[in-house]
N, C-alpha and C positions, 0 to 999 in steps of 0.2 A: 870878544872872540874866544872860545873854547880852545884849550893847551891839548898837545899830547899828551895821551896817557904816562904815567910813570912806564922808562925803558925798563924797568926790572918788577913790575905788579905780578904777583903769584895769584892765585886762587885764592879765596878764604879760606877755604880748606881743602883738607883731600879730598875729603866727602865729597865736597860741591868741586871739584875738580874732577872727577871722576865716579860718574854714576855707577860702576858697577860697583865700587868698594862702600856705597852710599846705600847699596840694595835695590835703587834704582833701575839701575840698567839691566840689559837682556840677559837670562839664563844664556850661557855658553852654546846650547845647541839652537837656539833659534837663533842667536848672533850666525852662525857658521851656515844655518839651513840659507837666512838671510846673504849672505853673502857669496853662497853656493846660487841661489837665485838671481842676484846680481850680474855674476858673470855670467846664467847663463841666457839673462836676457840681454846684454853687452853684444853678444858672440851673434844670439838671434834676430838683434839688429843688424849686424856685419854683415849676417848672411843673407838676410832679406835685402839689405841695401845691395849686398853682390847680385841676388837676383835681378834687383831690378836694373843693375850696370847689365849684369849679362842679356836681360831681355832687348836693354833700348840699342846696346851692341848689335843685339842677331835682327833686331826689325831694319837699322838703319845700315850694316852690311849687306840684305838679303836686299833692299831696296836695292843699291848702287849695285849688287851683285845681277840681279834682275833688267836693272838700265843695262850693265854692261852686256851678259847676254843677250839681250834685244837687240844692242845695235852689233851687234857678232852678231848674229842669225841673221839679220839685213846688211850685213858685212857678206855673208855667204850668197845672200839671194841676188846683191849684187856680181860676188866671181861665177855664178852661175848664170845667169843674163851673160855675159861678158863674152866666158867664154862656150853659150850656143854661138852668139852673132858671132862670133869668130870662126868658129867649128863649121858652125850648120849654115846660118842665114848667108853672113858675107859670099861664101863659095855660090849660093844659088839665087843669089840677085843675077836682073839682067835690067838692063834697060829698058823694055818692052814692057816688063811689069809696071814700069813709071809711069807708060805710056798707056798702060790698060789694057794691051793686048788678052784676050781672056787667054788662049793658050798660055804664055806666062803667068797669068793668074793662077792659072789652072797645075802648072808645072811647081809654082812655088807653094800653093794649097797642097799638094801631094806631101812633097819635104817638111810642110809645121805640122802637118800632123801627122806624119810616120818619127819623125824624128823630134818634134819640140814640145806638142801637146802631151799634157799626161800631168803625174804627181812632179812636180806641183805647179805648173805652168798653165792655167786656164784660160785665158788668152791671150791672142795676139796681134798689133797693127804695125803697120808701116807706115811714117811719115813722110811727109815732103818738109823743106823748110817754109813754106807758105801756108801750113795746116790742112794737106788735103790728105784722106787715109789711102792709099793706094792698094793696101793690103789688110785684110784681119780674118780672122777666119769666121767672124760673124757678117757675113756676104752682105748683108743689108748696108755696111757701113761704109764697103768699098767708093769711092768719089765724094764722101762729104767731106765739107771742109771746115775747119774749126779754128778759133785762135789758137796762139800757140801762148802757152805761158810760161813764166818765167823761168822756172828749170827745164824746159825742155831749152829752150833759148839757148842758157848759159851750159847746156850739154852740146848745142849742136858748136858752140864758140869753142871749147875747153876741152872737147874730145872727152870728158870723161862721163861716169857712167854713176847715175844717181838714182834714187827712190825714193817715193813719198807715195803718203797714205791715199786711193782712191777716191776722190769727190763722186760717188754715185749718182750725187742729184745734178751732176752735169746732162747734156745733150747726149754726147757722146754716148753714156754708158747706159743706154737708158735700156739695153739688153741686156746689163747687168743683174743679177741676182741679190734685191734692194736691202734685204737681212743680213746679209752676209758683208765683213769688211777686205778690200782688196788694197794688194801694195801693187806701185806704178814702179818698175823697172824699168829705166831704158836707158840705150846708149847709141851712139851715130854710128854708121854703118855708110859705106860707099859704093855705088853699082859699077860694074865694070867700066863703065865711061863718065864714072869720075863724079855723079850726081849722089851728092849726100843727101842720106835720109836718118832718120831715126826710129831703130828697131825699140817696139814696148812690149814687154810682157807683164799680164797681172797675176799676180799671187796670192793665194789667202792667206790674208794675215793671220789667222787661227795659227797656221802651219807654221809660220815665226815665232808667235808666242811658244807654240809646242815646243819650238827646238830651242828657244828662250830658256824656256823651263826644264828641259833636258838639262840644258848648261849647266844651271846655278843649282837645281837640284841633283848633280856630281855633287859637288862638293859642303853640301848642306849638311850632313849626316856627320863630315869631319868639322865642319865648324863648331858645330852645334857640341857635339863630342870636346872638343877644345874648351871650349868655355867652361860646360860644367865641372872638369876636369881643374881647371883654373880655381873653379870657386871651393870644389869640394877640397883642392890642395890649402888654398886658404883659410877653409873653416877651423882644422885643427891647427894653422898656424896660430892664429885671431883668438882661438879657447887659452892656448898656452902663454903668449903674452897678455890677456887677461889674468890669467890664474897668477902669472910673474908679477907685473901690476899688484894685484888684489896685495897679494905676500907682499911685496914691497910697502904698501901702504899700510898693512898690519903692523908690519914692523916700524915703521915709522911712528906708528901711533902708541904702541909700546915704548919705543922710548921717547916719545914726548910724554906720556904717564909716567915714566920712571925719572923725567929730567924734573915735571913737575913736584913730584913726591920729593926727589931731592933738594929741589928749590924751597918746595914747601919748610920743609926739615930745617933745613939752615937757616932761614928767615925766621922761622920758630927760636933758633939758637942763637943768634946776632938780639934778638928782639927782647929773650932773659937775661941776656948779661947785661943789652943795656938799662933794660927797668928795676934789674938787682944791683949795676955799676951806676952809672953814670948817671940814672934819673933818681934812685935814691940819694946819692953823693950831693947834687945839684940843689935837692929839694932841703935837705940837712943847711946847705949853704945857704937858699934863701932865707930859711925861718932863722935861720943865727945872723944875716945882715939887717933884714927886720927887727931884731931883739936888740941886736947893739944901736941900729939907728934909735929906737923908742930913748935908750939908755942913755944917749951922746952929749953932754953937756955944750956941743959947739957946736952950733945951726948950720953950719957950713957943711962936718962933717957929719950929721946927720942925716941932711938933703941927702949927701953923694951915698950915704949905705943905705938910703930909703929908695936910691934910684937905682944901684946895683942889685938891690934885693929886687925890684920890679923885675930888673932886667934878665935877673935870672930867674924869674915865674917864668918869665914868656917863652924862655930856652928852655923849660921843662917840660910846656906848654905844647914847643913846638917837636921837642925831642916824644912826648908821648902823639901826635899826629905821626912823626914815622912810623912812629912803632904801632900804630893802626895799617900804615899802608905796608911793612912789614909782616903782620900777622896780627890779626883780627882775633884776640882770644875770644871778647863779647859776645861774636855773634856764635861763638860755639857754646860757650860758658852760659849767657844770658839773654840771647836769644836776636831777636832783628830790632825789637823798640829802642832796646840799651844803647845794640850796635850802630844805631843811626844818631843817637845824642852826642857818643862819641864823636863820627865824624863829625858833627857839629863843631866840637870842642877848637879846632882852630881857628875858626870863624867869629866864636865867640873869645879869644884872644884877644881879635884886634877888632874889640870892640863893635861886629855887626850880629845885629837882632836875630835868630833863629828861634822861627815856630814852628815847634813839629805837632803832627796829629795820627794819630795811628788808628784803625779799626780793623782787626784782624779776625774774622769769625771762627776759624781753625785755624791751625799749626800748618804753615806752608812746607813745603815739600825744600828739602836742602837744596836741590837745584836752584828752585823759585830763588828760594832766600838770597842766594849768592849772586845772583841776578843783581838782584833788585838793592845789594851791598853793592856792588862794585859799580852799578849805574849810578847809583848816590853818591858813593865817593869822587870818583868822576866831573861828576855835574859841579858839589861842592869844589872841589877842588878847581876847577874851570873857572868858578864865582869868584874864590879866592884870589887868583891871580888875575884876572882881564876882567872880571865885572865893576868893579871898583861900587859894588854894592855895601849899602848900609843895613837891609831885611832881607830873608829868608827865608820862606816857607814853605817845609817839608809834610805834605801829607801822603798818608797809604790807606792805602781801603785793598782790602779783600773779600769776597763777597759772591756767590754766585758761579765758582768756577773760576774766575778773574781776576788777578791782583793789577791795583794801576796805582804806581807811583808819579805823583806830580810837585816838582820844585820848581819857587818861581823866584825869581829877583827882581828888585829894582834898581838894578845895575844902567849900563851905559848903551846894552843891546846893542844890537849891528843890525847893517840892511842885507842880502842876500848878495848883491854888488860886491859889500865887504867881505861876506864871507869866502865868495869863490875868490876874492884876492888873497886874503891869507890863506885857502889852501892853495893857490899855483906858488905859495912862500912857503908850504913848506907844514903848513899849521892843518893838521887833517884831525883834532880831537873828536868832532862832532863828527865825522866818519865812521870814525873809529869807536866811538860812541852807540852810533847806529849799528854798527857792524856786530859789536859785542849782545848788542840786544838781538839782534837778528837769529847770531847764533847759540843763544840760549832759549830758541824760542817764544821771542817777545818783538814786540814794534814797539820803534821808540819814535815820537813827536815833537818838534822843535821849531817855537814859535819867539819872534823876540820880534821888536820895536825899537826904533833907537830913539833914546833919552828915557824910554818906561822901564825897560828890561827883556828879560828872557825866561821862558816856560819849558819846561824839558818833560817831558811824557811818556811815560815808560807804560805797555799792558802787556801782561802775558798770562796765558792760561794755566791755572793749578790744578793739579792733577787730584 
């Protein structure tokens, strides 16, 4: 399983640390045009998405506002039914009309249509509770008798006064005007000797929706005004926390250039003193334990200076691997072929095989190169500690646009099962791995077998 990256890895260099000090990166004013762009399609999304908040707002307010006006306006058509049969009808019942007398017919005909008929009341019946019409002003209807259905029923029980939409293709209405839709108002009414009936008038429904759309059309012009008002107060808040944003993240990313230049810097200065200190002192030390062991007359003390002299190769050995992951002179000095033998060099330490192969048709671009350093160091470095590998082999090709690094081991590999275990422990290298490639523009591939080894596969495009 692949280790975390070293907590303190710098760039290989500034260069490759930072495209624009490399020649790389954007001229300053397409950088800015770039980011002038940015926020203002950020802002253009906001405010298209606000449109569409404000459209799906005003369709499903206008709806409910629409339902509510509707049953207002048959809220109305009800207190108006209510109160004729209050007003008009109840006073000019007689008992006689129940009976059929035409005079009473003829007296309560006079009263609906001086006083009931007209806008919007186009007609009228009188019921019985057993479904007989005793009155309407379409004379043809007077003594037939019909069922009674259910809301008239629970009006003649309940006293109260209800409407619904006209069934035309009934018996009843067959005088009705079959294009047109009518509402059923009615409510119970009592003759002076105490026999309930139930007063209907029908309305055209047109004349509800009109006063429907009167309603919610008040206050459409202020809604509608609200919203966009809403959204255009948002636009220039939405640009300026953008542009705040934008700046904030400039600046952040300036001083992550400036923390890495400084990091770079120091690394550079830890990395000479140690290979003018303490890696020359050591090396001085080994060739003089070496010489005296050759010299030692007593095999005992010979062994132990031929073993301290080993021991401190390998401390030089291992002290010049920091000073790779320290600061990388090679790959500035002598290029990517050198800089990759190097990190070889602590592998070949402890005694495992490393074959490198290189074919580079041009001079890779500093980016690429740093890439494709810190993906090798990486991977080796992963091999060294958790592969418990004995071979190694480093090949690069570039070629066509393309550069693809491939290192393989035949290490101990892991199964995918493993892998998501050590990262819920903690162990993200091969993420972190993937990530590094991602963000310099490359995909990285990672294939292993357990007991064969593992394949790590770096491509990325050269410019």
């Amino acid at each position: 399983m692949l280790a975390k990256p070293h907590p303190h890895r710098a760039p290989a260099s500034r260069e490759a640390s930072n495209p624009a000090a490399a020649g790389t990166g954007p001229p300053a004013h397409r950088q800015n045009t770039r980011e002038h762009v940015s926020v203002t399609g950020a802002v253009m999304k906001f405010a298209l998405a606000g449109l569409a908040a404000v459209a799906i707002i005003s369709v499903a307010v206008l709806l409910v506002a629409r339902r509510s006006a509707t049953s207002e306006a048959i809220n109305d058509a009800r207190k108006l039914t209510a109160s004729i049969a209050a007003g008009v009808v109840e006073p000019a019942l007689s008992d006689a009309l129940v009976e059929g007398d035409p005079a009473a017919v003829a007296s309560f005909d006079a009263v609906v249509r001086d006083r009931v008929l007209g806008n919007p009341v186009v007609r009228v019946k009188i019921w019985t509770a057993d479904g007989r019409i005793v009155y309407s002003d379409e004379s043809r209807l007077i003594g037939d008798v019909y069922p009674i259905d259910d809301d008239k029923l629970a009006a003649f029980q309940d006293g109260k006064t209800r409407a619904s939409l006209s069934e035309l293709a009934a018996h009843e209405n067959r005088f009705e005007p079959q294009n047109t839709r009518l509402l059923e108002v009615y409510r119970p009414v009592v003759t002076p000797g105490g026999t309930p009936l139930m007063f209907e008038t029908y309305q055209p429904f047109d004349s509800i929706a009109s006063s429907s759309r009167a309603i919610w059309l008040r206050f459409l012009p202020a809604l509608l005004a609200g919203l966009v008002a809403l959204e255009l107060v948002h636009i220039p808040l939405a640009w300026s926390l953008a542009r705040r944003l934008q700046r904030r993240q400039a600046e952040r990313e300036r001083l992550l250039s400036h923390a890495l230049d400084a990091s770079s810097a120091e690394r550079k200065r830890i990395a000479s003193e140690l290979h003018d200190g303490a890696v020359q002192e050591l090396s001085g030390q080994a060739l003089t334990l070496a010489a005296l062991a050759r010299t030692a007359s007593d095999p005992t003390i010979a062994a132990a200076l031929d073993d301290s002299a080993r021991a401190t190769r390998r401390t030089v050995q291992e002290l010049r691997g920091m000073l790779l992951d320290l600061h990388p002179p090679t790959l500035q000095c002598s290029g990517l072929t050198p800089a990759l033998r190097d990190l070889a060099a602590p592998l070949l330490a402890h005694d495992v095989e490393v074959a490198i192969a290189t074919r580079i048709e041009a001079e890779l671009d500093p980016r690429v190169q740093s890439l494709i350093f810190r993906t090798c160091r990486e991977a080796l470095r992963n091999i060294e500690r958790h592969a418990a590998a004995t071979g190694v082999e480093i090949d690069l090709a570039a070629a066509g646009g393309t550069a693809t690094l491939t290192i393989s081991d035949n290490g101990r590999g892991f199964t995918p099962q493993a892998r998501a275990s050590r990262r819920e422990e903690g162990h993200v290298g091969l993420d972190l791995l993937t990530s590094l490639a991602e963000e310099g523009g490359g995909r990285l591939g990672v294939t292993s077998t357990p007991g064969i080894g593992t394949t790590v596969s770096l491509r990325v495009a050269t410019p």
